[in-house]
C-alpha positions as CSV (number, residue, x, y, z in Angstrom):
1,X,-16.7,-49.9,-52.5
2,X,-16.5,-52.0,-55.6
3,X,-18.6,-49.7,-57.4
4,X,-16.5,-47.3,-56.8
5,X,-13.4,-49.2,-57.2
6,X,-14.3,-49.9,-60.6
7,X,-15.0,-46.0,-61.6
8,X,-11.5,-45.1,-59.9
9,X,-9.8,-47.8,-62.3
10,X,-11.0,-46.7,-65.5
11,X,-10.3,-42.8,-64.5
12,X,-6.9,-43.6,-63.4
13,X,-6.0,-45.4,-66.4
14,X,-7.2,-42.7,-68.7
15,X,-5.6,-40.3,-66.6
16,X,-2.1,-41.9,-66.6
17,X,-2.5,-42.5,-70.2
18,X,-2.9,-39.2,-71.2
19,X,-0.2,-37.8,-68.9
20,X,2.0,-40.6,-70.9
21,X,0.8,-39.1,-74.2
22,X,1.2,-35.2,-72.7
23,X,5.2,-36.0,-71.8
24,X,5.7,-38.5,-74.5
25,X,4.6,-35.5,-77.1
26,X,6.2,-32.6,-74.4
27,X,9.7,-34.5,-74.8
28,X,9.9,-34.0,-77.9
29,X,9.4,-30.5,-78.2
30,X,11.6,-29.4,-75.0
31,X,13.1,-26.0,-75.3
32,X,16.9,-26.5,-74.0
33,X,16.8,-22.8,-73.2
34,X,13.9,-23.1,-70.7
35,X,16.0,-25.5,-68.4
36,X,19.5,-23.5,-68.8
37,X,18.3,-21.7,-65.2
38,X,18.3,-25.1,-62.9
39,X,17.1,-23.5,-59.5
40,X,16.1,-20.1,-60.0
41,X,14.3,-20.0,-56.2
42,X,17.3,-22.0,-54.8
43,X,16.6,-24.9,-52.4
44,X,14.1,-22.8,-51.1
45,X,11.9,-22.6,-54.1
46,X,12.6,-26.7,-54.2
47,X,11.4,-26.8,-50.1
48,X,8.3,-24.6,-50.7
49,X,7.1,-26.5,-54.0
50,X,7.6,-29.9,-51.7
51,X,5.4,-28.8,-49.5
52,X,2.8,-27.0,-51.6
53,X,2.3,-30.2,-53.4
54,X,2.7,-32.8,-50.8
55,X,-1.2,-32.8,-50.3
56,X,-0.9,-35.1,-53.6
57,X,0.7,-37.9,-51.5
58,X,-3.0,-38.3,-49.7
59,X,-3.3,-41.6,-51.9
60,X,-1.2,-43.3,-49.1
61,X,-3.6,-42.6,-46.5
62,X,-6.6,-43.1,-48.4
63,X,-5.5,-46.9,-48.9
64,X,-5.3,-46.9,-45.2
65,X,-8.4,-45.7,-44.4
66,X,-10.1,-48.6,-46.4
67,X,-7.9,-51.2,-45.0
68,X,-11.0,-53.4,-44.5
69,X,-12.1,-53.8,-47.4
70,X,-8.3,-54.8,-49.2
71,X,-7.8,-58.7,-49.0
72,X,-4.8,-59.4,-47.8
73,X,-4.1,-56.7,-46.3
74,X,-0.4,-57.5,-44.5
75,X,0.9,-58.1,-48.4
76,X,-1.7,-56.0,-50.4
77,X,-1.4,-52.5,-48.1
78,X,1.7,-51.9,-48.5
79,X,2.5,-52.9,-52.3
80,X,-0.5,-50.2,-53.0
81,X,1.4,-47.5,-50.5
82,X,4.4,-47.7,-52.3
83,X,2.7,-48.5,-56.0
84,X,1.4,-45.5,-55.6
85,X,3.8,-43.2,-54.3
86,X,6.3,-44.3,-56.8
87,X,4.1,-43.8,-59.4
88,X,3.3,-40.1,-58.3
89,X,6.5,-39.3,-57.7
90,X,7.8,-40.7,-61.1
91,X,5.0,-38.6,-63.1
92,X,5.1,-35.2,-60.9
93,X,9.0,-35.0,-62.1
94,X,8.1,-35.9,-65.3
95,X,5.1,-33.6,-66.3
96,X,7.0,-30.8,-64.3
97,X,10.2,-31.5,-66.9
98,X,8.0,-31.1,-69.3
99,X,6.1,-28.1,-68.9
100,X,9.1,-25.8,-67.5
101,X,10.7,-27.4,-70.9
102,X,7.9,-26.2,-73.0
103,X,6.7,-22.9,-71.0
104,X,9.4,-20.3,-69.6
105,X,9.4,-20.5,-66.1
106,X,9.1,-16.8,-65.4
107,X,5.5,-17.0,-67.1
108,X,3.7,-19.7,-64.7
109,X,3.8,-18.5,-61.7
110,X,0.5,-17.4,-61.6
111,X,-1.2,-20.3,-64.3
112,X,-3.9,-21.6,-62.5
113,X,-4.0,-23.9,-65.5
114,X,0.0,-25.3,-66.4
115,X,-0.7,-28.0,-68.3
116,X,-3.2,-27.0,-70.2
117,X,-0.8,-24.1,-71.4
118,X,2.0,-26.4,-71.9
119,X,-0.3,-28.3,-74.4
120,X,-1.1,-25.2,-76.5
121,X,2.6,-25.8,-77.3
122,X,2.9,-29.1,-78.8
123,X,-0.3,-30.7,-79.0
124,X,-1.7,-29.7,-82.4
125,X,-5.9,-29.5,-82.4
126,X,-7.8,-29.1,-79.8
127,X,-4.7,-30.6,-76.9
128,X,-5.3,-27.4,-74.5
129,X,-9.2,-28.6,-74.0
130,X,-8.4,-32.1,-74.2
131,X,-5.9,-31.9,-71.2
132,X,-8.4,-29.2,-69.2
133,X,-11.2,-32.1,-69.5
134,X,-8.8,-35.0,-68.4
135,X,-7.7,-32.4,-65.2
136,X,-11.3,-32.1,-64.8
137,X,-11.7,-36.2,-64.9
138,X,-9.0,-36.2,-62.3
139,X,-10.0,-34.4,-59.8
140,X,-13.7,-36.3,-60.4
141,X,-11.9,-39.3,-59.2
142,X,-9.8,-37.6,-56.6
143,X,-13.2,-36.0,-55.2
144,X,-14.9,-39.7,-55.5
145,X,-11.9,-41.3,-53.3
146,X,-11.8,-38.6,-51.0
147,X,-15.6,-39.0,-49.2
148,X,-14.9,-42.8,-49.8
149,X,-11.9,-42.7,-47.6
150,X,-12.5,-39.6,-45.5
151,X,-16.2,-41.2,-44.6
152,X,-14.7,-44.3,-43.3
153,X,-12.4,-41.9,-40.5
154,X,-15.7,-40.9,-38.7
155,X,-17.2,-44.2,-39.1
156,X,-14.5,-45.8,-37.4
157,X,-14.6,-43.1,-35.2
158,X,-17.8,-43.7,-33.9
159,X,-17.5,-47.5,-33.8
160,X,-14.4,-46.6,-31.1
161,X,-16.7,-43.9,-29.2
162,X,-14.7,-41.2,-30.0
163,X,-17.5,-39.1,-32.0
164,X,-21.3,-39.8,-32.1
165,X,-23.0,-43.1,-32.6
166,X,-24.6,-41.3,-35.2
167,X,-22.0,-41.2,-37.5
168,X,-21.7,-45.5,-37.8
169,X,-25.6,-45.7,-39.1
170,X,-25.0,-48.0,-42.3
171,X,-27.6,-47.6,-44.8
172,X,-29.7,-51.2,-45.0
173,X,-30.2,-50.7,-49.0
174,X,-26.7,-49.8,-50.1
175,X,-24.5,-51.3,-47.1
176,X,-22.9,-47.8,-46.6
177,X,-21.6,-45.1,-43.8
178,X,-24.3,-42.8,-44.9
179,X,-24.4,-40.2,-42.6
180,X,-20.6,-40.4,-42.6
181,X,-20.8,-39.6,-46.2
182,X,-22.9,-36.9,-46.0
183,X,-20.9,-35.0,-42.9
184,X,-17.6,-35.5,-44.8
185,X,-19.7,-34.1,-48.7
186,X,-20.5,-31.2,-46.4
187,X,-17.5,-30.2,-45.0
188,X,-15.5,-30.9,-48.5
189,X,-18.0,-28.8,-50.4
190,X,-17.7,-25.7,-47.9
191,X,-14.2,-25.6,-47.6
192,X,-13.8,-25.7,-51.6
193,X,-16.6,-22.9,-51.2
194,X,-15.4,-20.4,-49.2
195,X,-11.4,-21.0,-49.2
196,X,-8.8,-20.0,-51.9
197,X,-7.6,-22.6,-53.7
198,X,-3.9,-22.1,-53.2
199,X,-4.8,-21.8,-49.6
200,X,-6.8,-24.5,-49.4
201,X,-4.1,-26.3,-50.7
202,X,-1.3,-25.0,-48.6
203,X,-3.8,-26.2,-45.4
204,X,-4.0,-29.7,-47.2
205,X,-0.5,-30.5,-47.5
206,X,-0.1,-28.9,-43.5
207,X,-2.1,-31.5,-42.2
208,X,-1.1,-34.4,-44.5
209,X,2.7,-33.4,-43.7
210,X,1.9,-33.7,-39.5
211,X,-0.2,-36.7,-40.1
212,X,2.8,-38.3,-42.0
213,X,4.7,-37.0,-38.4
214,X,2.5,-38.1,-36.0
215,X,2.4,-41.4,-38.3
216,X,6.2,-41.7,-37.8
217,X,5.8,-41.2,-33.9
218,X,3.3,-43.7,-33.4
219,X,5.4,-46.4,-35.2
220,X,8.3,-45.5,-32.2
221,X,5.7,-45.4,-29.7
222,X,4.4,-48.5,-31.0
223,X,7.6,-50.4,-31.5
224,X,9.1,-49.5,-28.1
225,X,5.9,-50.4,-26.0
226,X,6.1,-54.0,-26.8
227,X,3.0,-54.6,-26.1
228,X,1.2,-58.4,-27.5
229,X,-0.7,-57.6,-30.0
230,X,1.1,-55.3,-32.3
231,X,2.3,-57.8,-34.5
232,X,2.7,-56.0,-37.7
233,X,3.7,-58.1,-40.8
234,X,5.8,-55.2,-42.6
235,X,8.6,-53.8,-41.0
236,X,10.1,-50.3,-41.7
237,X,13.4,-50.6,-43.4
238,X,15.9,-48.7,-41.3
239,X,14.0,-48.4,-37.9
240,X,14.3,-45.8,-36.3
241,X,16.4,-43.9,-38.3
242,X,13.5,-43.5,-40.9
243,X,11.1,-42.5,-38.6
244,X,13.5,-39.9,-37.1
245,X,14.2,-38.3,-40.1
246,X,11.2,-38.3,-41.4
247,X,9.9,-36.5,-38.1
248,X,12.5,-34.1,-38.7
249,X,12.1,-33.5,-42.2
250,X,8.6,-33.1,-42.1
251,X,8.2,-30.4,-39.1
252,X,10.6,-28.6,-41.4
253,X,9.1,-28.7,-44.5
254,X,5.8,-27.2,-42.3
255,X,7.7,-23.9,-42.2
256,X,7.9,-23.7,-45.8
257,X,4.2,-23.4,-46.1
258,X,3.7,-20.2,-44.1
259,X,1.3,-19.0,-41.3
260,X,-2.3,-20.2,-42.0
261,X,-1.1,-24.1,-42.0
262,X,0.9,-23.8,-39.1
263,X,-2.1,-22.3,-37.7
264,X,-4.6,-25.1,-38.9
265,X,-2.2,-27.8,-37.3
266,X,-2.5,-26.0,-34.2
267,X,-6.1,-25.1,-33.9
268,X,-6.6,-29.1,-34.8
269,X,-4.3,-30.4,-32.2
270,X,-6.1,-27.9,-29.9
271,X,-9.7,-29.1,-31.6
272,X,-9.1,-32.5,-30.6
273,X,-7.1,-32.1,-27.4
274,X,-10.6,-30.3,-25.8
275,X,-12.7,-33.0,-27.8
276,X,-11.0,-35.8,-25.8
277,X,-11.1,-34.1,-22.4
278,X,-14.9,-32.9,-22.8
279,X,-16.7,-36.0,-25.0
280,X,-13.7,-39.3,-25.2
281,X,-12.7,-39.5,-21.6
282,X,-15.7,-40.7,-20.1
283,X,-16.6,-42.8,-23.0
284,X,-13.7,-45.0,-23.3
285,X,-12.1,-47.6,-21.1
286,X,-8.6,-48.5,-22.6
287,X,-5.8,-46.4,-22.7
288,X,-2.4,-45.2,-24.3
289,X,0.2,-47.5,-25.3
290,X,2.0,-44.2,-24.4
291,X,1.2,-45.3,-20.4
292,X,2.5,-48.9,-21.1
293,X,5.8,-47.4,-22.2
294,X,5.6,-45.5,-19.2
295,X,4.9,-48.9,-17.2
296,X,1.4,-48.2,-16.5
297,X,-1.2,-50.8,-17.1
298,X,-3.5,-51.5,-20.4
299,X,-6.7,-51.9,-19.4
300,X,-7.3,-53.8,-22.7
301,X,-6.2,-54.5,-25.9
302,X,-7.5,-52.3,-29.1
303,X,-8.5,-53.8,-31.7
């Protein structure tokens, strides 16, 4: 993990350094003409662009999912969660400004490459290739964090008999999840194999929108149980009001993504729903917080 750490920190910074440069040059070179048409799509184009790009708000979950390695974690978690969601949300409006400001709207709606064609506009040289490189740089490092936090699911998985034994096998020279690694190097490489990208996508941001909802009704589930030992040391500003709405607002923005997500949510509800019944059932010995709300009995605590 600190390996890696360290690769993801020099990355990032080149990569938010020359987003910087992109809008700082961009700004200066915004055609007012290009922004006359504010919503051209409506509040529907707005809705289905959310949701077509809310797979980029994984970083939230993939500082979860190595929450054992973060020191501190009650007062370093969350400072990370929102660092980094402010920070993508601050340079997605931005870069968007400046491309559509740059690059008529009408003319990107099938770019596979947008800012790299913004660049050609004001970034003298070479700036088209420079960008494509630093997009290629990017998605290095979102590729390296991905099996580093999607390995660790599995891995704790398997510590909580819910999948394999298998999959918690820690290699004794490097210390990690190796056959966790592998599975998840697998899966990521076929589905970036045989899927389209802007499908791929649109399945992405599906599941990372119902996680976010299931996320939202756990916290209720959580809160309202009482039970001992969840003892959390940040509390949700406005509980419940923000979990409701964002319950809300998230099984709505899953209609703007069209069939095939709705479909992969279902077929992974149903996925797990059978895995439980036919492999966790008979494995495990503690149960829902869901049947201490109910007033049934834990049999003991989870850790």
């Amino acid at each position: 993990v600190g390996k890696v750490s360290n690769i993801q920190k020099f990355i990032v910074f080149v990569c938010l350094l020359s987003l910087l440069l992109f809008s700082f040059l961009g700004v200066q070179n915004i055609q007012q003409e290009n922004l006359a048409d504010t919503l051209p799509y409506g509040w529907t184009g707005i809705m289905a662009g959310a949701a077509m790009v809310f797979v980029s708000y994984a970083g939230v979950t993939k500082i979860c999912s190595i929450a054992e390695e973060i020191r501190h974690p009650e007062r370093n978690l969350p400072l990370g969660m929102l660092a980094s969601q402010l920070t993508v949300m601050v340079l997605y409006v931005l870069v968007s400004w400046v491309i559509t400001g740059n690059v008529p709207y009408q003319s990107m709606g099938h770019d596979t490459t947008p800012i790299a064609t913004a660049a050609n506009a004001f970034m003298p040289g070479n700036g088209s290739d420079f960008m494509s490189a630093i997009a290629i740089l990017g998605l290095i490092s979102m590729c390296n964090a991905g099996v580093l936090s999607s390995s660790r699911f599995p891995f704790a998985m398997s510590r909580d008999k819910l999948v394999p034994d298998v999959l918690q096998k820690v290699s004794e020279r490097y210390g990690t999840p190796w056959v966790a690694i592998l599975l998840t190097g697998v899966l990521l490489i076929a589905l970036v194999s045989f899927f389209p990208v802007k499908q791929l996508a649109k399945l992405a941001s599906g599941f990372k929108v119902f996680a976010f909802c299931t996320n939202h009704l756990a916290l209720i589930v959580l809160r309202e149980s009482g039970v001992s030992w969840y003892k959390p040391s940040f509390r949700s500003p406005f509980y419940p009001w923000t979990q409701i709405f964002g319950l809300l607002a998230g099984l709505w923005l899953l209609t703007f993504l069209g069939v095939l997500p709705i479909l992969g949510v279902v077929a992974g509800i149903l996925l797990g729903t059978g895995w439980y019944l036919g492999y966790v059932r008979g494995r495990v010995d503690r149960r829902s917080v869901l049947q201490h709300l109910w007033g049934g009995k834990c049999i003991r605590n989870f850790s």
